[in-house]
Backbone as a ProteinNet text record, in pm:
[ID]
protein_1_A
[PRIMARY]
XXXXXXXXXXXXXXXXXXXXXXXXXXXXXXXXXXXXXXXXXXXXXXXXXXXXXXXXXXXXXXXXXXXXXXXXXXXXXXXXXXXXXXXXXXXXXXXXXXXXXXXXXXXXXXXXXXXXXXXXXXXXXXXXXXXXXXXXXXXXXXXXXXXXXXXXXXXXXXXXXXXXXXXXXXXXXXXXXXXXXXXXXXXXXXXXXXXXXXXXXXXXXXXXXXXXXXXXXXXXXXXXXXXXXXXXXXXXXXXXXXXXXXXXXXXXXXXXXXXXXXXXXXX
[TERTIARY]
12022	12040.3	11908.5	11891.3	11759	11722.5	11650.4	11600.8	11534.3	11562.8	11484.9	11392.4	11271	11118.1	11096.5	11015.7	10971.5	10826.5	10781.7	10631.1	10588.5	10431.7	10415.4	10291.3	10165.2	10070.1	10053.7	10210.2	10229.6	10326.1	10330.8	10429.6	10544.1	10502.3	10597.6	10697.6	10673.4	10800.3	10824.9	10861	10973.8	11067.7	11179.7	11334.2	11283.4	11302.5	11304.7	11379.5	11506.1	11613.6	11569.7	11463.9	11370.1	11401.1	11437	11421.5	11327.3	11224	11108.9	11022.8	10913.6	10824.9	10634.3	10600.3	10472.4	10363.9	10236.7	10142.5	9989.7	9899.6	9789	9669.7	9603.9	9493.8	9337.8	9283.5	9172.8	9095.9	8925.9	8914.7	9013	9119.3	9169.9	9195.6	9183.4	9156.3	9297.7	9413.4	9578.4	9636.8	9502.9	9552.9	9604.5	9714.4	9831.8	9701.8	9804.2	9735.2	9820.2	9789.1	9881.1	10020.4	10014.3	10131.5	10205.1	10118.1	10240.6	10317.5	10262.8	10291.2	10398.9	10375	10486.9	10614.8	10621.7	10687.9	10865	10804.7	10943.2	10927.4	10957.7	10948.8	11042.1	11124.3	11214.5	11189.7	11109.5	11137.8	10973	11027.9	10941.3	10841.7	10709.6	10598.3	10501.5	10447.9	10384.2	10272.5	10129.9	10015.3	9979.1	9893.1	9873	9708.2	9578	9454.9	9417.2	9287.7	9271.4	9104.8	9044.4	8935.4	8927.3	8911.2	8927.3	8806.2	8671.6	8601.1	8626.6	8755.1	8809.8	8891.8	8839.5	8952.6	9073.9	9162.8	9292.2	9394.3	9494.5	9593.8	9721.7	9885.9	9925.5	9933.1	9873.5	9899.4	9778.5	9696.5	9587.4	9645.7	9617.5	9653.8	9555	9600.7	9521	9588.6	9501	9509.6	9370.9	9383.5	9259	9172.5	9064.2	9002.9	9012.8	9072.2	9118.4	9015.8	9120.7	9094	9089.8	9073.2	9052.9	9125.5	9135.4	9215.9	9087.5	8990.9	8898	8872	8893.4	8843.8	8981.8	9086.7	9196.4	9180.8	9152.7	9192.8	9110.2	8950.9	8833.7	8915.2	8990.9	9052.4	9174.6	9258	9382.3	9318.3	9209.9	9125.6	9081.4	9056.5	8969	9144.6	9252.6	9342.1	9396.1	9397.7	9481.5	9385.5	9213.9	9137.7	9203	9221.2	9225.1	9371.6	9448.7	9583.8	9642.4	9643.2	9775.9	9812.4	9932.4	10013.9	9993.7	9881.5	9876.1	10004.9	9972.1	10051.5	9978.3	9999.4	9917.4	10015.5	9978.5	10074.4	10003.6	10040.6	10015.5	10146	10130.5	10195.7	10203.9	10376.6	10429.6	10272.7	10244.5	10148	9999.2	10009.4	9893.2	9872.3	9982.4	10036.6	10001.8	9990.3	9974.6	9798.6	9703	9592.1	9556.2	9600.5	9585	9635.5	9780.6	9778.3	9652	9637.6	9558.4	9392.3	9340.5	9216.1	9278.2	9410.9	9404.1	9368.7	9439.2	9432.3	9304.2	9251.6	9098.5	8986.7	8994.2	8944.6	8948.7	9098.3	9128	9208.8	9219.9	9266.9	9454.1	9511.2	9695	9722.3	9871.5	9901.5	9950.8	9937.7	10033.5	10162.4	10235.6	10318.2	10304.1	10376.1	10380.1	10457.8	10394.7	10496.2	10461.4	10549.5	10532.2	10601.3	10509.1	10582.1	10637.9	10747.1	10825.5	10925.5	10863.5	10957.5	11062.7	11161	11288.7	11437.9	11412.6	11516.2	11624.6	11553.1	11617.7	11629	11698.2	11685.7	11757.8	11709.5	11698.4	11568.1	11542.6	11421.8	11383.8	11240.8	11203	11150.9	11217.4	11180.3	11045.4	10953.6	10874.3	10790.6	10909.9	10823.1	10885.2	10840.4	10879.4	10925.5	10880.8	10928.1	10900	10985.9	10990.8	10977.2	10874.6	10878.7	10962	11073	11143.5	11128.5	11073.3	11161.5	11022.9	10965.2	10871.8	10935.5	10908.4	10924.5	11025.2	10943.6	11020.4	11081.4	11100.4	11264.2	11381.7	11323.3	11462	11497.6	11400.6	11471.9	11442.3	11362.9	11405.6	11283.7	11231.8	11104.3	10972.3	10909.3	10745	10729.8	10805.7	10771.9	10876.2	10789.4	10850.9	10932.1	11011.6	11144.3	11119.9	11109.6	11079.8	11253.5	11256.9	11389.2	11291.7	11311.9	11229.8	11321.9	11289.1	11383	11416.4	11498.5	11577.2	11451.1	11357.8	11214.8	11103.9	11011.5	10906.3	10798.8	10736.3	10654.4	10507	10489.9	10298.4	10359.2	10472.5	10548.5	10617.6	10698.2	10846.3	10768.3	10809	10777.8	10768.9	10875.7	10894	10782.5	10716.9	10635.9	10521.1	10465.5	10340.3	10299.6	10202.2	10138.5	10038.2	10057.2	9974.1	9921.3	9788.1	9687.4	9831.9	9916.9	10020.3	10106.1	10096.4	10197.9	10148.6	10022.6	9958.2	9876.7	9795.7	9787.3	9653	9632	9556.4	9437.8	9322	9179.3	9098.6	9065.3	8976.9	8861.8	8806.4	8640	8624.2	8475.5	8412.5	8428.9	8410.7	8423.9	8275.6	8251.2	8099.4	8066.4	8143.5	8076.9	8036.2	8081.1	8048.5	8133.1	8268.6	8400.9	8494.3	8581	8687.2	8793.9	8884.3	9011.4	9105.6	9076.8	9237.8	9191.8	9113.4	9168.5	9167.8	9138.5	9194	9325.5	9372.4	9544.4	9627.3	9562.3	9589.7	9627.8	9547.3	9551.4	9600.5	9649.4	9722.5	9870.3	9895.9	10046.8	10097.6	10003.6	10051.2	10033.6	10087	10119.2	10264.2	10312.1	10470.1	10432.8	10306.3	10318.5	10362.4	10346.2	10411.2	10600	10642	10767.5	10802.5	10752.2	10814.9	10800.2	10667.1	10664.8	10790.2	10867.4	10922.9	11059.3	11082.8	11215.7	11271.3	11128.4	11140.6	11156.9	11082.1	11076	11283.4	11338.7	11412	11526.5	11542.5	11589	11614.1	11463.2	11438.2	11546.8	11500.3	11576.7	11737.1	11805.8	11938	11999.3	11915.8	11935.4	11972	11828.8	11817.1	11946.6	11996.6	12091	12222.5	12246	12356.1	12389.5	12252.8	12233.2	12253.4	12201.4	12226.4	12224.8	12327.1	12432.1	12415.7	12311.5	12278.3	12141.4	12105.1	12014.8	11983.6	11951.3	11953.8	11958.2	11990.7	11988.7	11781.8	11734.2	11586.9	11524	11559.4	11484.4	11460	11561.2	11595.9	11525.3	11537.6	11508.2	11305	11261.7	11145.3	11072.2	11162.2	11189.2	11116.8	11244.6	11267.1	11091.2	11069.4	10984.4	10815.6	10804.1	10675.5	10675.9	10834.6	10824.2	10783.9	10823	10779.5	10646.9	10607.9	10454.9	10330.1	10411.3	10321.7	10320.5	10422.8	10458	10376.5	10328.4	10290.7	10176.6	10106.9	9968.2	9905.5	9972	9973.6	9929	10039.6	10023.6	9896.9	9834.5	9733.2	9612.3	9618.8	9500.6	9448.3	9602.6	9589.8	9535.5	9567.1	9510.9	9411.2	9319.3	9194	9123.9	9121.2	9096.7	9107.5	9181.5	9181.7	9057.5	9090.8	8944.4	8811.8	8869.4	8699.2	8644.3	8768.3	8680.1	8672.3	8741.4	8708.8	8629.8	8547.9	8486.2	8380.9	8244.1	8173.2	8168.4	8060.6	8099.6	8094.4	7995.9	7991.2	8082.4	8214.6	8310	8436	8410.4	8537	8628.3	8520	8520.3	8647.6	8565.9	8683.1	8825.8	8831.3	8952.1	9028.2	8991.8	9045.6	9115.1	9027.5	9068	9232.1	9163.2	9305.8	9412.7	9403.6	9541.2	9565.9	9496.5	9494.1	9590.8	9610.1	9597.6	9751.2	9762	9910.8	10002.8	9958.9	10049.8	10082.6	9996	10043.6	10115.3	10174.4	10212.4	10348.5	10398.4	10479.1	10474.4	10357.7	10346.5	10258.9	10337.6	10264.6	10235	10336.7	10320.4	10184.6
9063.7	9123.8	9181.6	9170	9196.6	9394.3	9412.3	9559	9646.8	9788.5	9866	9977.9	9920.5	9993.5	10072.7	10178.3	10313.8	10272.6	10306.4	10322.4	10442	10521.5	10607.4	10656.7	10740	10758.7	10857.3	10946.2	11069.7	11080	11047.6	11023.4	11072.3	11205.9	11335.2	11294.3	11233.1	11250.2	11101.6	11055.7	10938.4	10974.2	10987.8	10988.2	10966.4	11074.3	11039.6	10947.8	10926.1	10820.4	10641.9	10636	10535.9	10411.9	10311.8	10166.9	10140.6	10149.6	10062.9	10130.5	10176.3	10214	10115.7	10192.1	10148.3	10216.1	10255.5	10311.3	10278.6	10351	10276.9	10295	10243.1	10226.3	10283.7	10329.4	10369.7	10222.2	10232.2	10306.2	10404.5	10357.3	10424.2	10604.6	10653.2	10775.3	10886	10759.2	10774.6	10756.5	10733.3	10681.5	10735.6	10720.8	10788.2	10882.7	10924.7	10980.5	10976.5	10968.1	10944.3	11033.6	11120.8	11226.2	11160.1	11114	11022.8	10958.5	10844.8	10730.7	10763.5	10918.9	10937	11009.3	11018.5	11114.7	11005.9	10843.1	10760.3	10622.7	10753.6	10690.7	10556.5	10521.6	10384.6	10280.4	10366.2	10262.6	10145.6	10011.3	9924.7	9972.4	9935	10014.9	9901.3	9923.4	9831.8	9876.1	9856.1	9893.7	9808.4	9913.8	9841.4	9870.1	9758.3	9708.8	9764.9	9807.7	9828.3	9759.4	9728.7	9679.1	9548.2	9422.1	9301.3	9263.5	9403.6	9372.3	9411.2	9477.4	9564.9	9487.7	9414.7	9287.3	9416.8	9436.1	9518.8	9557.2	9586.5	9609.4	9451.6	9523.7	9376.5	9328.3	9420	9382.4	9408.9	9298.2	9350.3	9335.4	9488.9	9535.7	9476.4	9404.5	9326.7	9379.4	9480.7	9503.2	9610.4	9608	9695.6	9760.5	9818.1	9894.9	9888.1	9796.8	9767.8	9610.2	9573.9	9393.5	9331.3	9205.3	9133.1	8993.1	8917.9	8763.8	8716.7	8690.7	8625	8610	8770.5	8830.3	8752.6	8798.5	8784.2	8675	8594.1	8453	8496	8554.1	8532.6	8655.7	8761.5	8850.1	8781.1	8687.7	8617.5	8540.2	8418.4	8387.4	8503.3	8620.3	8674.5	8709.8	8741.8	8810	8683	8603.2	8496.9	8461.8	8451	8446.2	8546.4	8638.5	8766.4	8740.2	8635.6	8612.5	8708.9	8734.8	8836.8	8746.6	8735.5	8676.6	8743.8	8727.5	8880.8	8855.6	8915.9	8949	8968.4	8928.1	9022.6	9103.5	9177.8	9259	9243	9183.4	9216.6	9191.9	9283.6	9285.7	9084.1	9092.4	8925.1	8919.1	8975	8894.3	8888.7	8937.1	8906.3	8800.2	8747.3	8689.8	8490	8495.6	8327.4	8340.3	8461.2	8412.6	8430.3	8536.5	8486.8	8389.5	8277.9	8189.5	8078.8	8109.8	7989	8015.3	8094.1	8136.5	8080.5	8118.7	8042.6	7856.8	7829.3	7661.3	7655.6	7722.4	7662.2	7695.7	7806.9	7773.7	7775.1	7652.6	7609.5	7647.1	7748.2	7871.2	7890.4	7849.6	7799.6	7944	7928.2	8100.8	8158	8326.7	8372.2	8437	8514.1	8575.9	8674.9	8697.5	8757.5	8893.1	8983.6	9145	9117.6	9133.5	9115.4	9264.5	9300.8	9423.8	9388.4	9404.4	9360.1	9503.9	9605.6	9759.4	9706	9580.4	9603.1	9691.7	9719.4	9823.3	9713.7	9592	9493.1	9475.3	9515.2	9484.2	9354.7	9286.1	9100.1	9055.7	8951.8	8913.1	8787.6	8767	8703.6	8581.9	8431.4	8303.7	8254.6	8268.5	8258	8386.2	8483.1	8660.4	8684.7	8786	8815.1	8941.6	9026.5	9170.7	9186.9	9259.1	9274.1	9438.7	9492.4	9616.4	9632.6	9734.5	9707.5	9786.5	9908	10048.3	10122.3	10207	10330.1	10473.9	10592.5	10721.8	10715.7	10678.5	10683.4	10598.4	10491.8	10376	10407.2	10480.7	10511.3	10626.4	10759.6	10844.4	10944.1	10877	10985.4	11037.7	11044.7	11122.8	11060.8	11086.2	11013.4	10898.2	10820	10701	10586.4	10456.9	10319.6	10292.9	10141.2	10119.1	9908.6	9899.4	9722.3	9704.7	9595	9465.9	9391	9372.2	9341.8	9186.7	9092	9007.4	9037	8949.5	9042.8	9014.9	8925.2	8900.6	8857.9	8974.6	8954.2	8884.2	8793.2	8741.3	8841.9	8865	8969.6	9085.4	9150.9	9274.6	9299.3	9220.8	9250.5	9210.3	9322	9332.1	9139.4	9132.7	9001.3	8897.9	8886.9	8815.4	8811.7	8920.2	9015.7	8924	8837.8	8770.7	8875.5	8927.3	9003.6	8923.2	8952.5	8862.4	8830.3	8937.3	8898.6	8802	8744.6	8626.4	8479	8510.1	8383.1	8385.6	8243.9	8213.3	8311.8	8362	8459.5	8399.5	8481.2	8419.8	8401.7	8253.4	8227.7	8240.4	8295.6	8290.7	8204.5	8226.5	8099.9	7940.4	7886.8	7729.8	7707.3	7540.3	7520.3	7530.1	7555.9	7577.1	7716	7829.5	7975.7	8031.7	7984	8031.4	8071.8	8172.3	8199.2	8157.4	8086.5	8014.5	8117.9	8257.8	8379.6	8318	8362.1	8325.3	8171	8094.6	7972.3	7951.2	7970.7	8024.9	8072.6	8178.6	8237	8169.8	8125.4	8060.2	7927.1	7835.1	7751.7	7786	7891.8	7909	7993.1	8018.9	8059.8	7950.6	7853.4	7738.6	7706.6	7813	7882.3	7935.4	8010.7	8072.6	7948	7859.3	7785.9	7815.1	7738.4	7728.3	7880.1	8018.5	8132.7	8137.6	8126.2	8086	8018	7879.7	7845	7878.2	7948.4	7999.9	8118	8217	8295.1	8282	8197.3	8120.7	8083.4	7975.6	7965.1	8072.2	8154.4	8311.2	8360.6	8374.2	8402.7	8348.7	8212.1	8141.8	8113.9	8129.6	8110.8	8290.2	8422.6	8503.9	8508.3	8439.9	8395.2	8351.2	8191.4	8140	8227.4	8309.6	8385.9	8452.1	8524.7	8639.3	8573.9	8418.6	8368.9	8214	8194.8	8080.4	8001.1	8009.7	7965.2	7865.2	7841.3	7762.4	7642.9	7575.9	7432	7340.1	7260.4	7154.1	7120.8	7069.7	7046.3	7151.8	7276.1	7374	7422.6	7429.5	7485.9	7375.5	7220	7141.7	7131.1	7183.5	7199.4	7329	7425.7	7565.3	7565.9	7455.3	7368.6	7275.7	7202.9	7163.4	7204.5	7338.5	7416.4	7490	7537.2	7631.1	7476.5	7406.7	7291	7263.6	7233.5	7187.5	7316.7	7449.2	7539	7568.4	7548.2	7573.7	7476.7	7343.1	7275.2	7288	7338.5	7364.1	7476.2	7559.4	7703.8	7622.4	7586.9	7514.8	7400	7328	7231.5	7363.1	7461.5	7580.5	7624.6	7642.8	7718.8	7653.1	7500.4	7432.5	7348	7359.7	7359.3	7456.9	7542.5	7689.9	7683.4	7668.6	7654.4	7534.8	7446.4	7348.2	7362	7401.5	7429	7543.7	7627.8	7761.6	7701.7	7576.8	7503.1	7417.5	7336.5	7229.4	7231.7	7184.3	7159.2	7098.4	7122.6	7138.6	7011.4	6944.7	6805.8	6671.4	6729.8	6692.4	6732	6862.8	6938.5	6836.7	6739.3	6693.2	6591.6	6519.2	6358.4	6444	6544.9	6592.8	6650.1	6714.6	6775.2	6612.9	6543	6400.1	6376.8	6391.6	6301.4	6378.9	6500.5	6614.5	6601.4	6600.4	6575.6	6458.7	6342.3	6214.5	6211.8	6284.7	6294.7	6349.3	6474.4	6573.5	6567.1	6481.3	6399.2	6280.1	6237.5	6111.8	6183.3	6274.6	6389	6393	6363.2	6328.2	6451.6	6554.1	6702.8	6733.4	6642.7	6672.2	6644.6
8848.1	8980	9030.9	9197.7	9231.5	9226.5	9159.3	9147.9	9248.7	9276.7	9383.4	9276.2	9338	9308.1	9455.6	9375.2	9437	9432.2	9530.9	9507.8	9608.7	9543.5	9615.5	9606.3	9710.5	9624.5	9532.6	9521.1	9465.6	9431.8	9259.2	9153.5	9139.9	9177.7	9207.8	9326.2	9379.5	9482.9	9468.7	9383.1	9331.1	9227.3	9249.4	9180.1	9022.4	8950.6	8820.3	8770.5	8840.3	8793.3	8820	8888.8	8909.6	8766.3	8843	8739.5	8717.7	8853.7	8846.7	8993.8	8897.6	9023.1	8988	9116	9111.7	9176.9	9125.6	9132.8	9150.2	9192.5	9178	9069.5	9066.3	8964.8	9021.4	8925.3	8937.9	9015.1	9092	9175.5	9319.8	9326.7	9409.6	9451.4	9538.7	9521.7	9501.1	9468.7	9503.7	9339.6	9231.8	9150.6	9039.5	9000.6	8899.7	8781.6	8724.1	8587.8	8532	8348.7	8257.9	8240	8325.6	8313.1	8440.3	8563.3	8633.1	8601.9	8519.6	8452.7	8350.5	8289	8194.4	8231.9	8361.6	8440.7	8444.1	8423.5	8418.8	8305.3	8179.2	8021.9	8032.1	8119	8090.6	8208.6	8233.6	8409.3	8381	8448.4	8481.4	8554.3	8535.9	8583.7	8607.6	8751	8843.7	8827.8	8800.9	8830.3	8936.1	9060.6	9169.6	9189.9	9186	9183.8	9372.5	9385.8	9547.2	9540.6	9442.6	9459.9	9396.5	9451.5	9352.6	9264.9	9269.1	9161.7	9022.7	9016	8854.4	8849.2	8752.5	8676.2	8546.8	8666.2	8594.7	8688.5	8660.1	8767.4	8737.3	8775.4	8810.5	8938.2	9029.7	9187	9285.9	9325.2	9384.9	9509.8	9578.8	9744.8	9833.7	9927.6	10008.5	10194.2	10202.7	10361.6	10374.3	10540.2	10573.6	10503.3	10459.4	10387.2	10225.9	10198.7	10036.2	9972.5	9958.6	9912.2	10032.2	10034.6	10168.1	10126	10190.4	10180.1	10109.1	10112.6	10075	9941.3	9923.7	9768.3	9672.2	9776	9624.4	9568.7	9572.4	9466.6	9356.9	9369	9279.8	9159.7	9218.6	9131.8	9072.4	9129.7	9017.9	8957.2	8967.4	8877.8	8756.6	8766.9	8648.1	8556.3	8645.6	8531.1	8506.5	8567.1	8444.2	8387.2	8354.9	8205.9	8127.9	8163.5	8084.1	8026.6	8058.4	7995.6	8059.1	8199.1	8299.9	8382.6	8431.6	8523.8	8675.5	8776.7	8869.7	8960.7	9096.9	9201	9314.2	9415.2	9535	9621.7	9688.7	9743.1	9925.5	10010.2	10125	10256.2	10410	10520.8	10534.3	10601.1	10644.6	10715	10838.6	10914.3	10822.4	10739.6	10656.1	10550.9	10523.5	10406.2	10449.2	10531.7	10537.6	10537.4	10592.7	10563.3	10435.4	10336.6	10188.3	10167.4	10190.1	10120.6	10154.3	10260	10321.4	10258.6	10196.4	10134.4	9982.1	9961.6	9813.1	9821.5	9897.8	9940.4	9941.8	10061.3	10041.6	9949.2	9871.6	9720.6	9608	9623.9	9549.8	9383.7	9423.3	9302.6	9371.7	9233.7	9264.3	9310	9381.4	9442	9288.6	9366.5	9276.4	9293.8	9219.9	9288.4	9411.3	9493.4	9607.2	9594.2	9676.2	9675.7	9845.8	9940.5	10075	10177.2	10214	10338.9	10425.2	10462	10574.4	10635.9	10705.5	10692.1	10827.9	10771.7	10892.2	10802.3	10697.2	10682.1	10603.5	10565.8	10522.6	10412	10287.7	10139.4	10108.3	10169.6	10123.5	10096.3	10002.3	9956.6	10040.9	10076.9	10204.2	10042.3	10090.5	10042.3	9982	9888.7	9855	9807.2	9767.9	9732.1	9618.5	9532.3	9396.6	9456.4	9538.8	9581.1	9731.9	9799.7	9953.2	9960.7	10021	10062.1	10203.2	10175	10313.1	10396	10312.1	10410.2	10340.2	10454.9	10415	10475	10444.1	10499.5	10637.3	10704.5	10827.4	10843.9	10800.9	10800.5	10723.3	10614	10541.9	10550.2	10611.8	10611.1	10483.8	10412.1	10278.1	10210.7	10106.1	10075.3	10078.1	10044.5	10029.6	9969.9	10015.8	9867.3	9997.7	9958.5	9956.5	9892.5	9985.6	9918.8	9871.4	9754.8	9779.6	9682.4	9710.1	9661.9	9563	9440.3	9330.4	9259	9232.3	9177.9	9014.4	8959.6	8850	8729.1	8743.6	8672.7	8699.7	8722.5	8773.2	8663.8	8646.8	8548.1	8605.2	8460.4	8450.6	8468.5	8465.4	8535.4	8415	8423.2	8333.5	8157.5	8091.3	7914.8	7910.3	7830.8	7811.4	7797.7	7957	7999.9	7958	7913.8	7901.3	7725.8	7725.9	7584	7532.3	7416.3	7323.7	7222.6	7201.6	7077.2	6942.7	6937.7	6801.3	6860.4	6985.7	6997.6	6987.1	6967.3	6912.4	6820.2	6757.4	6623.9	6597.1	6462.6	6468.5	6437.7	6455.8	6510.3	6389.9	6355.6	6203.9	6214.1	6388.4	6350.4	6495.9	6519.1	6594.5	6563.8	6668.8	6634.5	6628.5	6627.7	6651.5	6765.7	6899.7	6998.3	7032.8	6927.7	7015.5	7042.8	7055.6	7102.2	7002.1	7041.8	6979.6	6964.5	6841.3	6918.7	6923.4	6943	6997.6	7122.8	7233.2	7333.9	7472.5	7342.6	7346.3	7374.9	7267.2	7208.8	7313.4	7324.6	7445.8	7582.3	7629.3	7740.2	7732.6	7605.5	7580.9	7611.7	7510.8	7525.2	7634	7735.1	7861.6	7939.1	7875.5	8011.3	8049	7980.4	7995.5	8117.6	8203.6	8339.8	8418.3	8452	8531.8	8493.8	8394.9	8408.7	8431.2	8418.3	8436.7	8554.3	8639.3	8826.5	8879.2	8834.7	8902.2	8817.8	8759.6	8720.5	8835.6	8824.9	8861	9055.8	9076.1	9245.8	9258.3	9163.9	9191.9	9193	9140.9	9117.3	9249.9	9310.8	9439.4	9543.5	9493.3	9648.2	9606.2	9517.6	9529.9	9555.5	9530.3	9593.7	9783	9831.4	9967.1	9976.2	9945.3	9973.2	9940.3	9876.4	9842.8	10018.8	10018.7	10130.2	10260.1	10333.8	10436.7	10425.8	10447.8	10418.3	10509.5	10643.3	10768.1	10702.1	10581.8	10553.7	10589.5	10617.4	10619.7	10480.2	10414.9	10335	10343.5	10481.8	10478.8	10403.7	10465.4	10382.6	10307.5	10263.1	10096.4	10030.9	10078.4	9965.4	9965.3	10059.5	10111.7	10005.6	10033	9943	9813.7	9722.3	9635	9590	9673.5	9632.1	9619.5	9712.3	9709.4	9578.3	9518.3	9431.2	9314.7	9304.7	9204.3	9165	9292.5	9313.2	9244.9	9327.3	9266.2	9135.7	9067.4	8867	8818.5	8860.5	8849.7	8846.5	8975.5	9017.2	8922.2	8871.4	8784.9	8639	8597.9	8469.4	8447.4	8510	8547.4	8475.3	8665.7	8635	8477.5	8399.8	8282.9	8176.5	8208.8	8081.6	8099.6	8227.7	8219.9	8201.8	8231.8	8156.6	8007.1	7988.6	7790.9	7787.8	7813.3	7798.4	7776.4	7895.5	7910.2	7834	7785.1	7676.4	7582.5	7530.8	7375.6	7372.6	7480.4	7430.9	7503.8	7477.9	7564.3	7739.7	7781.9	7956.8	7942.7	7847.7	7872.3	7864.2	7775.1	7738.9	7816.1	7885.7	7906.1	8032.2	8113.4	8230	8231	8138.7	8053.6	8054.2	7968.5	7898.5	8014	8089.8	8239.7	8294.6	8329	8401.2	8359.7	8188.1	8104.7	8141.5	8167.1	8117.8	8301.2	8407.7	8539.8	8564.2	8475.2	8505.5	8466.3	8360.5	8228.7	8333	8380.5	8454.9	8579.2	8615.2	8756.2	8727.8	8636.1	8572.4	8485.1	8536.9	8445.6	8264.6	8236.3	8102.1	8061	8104.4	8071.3	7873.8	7814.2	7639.2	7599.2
[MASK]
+++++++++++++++++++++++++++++++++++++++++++++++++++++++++++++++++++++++++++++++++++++++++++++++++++++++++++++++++++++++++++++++++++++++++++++++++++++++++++++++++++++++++++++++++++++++++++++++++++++++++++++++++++++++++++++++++++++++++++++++++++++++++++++++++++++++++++

């Protein structure tokens, strides 16, 4: 079932009874401290990024005076090296020129957190979380209101790969490299299929909520969330490549796995 997150720049005035909140991260001048953070011992906990040169955070904020459309991709590039699943968080009218900066360089989307304050707790088709409602829409204390889906991938425990979930590290190879985070970035080629699990989640919520869909669309829906699990999974395991083998080699091997996975011969 889809979840309601709190977010706020002041910890204190979010509901201790909180499932799931979210906060921000250093540089920000809003940003939690460890007694915030411990203020909701059970609750799902969002770290939210405001500069996309600090490779940390699961949600880099992209509006005015923060991150920019431009920047975000070069920041979901650094956390999925780093083996994180990110997020971006930006306003509907902002949201097609980040996708459109991911397209053009070339770096697959990621999940979406989208503002939309109509007072609407339905999840908007292609978002992992909908901010609906701020202060003055809902009426109630200092803090935002988002519609969260029932699994957020890079968010939710589960999702989250620790060095103990893969094979443990024998040393350098002959090229200089380590195979932990090789490993690493191998067996997160599970982020695709968790992208489009989690995409489809999304949209049979949608379809629950308005039944006015079209058949075209949904199946349209349907096939962006495909393409992108797809596009995700490709990203991840050229990335592993290229950290294991020479540049001079890495090229061929990209082709082959390019060639396989467009040929659905992803094994």
């Amino acid at each position: 079932m889809p979840r309601t997150m709190y977010d706020s720049t002041d910890a204190v005035d979010i509901p201790r009874h909180a499932v799931m909140v979210a906060g921000y991260i250093r540089p920000s001048r809003f940003a939690w401290s460890a007694a915030d953070w411990a203020r909701f011992p059970h609750a799902v906990k969002v770290r939210i990024g405001v500069d996309a040169s600090v490779d940390d955070g699961h949600v880099l904020d992209v509006e005015p005076g923060l991150a920019t459309p431009r920047q975000a991709p070069g920041w979901v590039r650094r956390r999925r090296a780093a083996v994180v699943t990110p997020s971006i968080y930006c306003n509907l009218a902002t949201w097609p020129a980040v996708r459109s900066e991911f397209r053009r360089q070339g770096v697959p989307e990621p999940h979406y957190w989208i503002a939309k304050y109509d007072n609407d707790g339905r999840m908007l088709p292609g978002a992992v979380a909908k901010q609906y409602a701020d202060p003055p829409t809902h009426g109630g204390g200092h803090f935002d209101l988002s519609i969260v889906a029932d699994h957020w991938p890079g968010v939710d425990k589960e999702d989250d790969m620790q060095p103990t979930d893969v094979v443990r590290d024998p040393g350098p190879n002959r090229w200089g490299h380590t195979w932990l985070n090789t490993n690493q970035l191998l067996n997160n080629r599970t982020f695709g299929l968790a992208a489009l699990a989690a995409q489809l989640k999304a949209l049979t919520t949608a379809v629950a909520a308005d039944k006015n869909i079209a058949p075209t669309q949904l199946q349209l829906m349907l096939d962006t969330a495909v393409a992108k699990a797809m596009d995700d999974q490709q990203a991840l395991l050229e990335a592993a490549v290229r950290e294991a083998v020479p540049d001079g080699q890495a090229d061929q091997i990209v082709a082959k796995l390019t060639e396989k996975l467009g040929a659905g011969e992803g094994n």
